[in-house]
C-alpha positions in Angstrom: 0.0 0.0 0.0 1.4 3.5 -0.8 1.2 6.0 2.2 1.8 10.1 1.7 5.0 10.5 3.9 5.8 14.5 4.8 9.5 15.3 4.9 10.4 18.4 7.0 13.9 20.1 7.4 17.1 18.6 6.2 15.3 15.4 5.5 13.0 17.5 2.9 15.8 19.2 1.6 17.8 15.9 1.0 14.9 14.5 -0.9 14.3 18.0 -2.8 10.5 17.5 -1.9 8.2 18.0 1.6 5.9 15.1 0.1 7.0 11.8 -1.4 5.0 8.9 -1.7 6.3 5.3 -0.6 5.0 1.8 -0.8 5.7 -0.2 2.9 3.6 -2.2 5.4 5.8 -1.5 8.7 7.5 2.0 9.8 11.0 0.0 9.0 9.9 -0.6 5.5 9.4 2.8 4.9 12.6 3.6 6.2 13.9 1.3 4.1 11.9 2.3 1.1 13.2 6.1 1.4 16.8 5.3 1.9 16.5 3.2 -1.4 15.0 5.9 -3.1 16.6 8.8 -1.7 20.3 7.5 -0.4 21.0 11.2 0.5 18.1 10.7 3.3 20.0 7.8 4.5 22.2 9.6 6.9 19.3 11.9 8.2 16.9 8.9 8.7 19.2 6.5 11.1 18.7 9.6 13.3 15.0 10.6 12.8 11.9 10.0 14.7 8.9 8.9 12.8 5.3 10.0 13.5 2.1 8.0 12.5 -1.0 10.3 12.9 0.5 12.5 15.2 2.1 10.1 17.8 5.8 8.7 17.3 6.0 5.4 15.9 8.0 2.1 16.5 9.8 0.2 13.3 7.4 -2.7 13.6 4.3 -0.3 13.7 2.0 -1.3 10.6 0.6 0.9 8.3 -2.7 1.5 7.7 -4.1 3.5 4.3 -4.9 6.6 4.9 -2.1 7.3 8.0 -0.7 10.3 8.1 2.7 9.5 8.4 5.8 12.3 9.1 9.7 12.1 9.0 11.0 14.7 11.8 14.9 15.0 11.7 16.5 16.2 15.7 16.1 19.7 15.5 18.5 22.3 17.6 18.5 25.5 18.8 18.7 27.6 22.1 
């Protein structure tokens, strides 16, 4: 099934686009699926939380259609 992923930050700039769309039953799978796709993500994803409608997400978290389903890179500042 082919879930709607939203990229924010370095992780939408390393994929040149805030929305991609990814085939994957399990959070891992799309992990894998994007760092396939976009090898640049790779790097950025080993590091990133995902978020499945609004609430972080484990790798063997299924996917259901229609999830809403986010890639959020650590973020710093002061």
């Amino acid at each position: 099934m082919k879930h709607l992923v939203r990229l924010f930050g370095p992780a939408r700039d390393a994929a040149g686009a805030a929305e991609v769309e990814v085939e994957a039953a399990t959070v891992a799978e799309l992990l894998a699926a994007l760092g396939e796709r976009y090898p640049s993500l790779r790097e950025i994803l080993a590091v990133s939380a995902v978020a499945v409608n609004c609430e972080y997400a484990q790798p063997d978290q299924p996917l259901a259609a229609g999830d809403e389903i986010a890639v959020i890179p650590p973020v710093s500042g002061g």
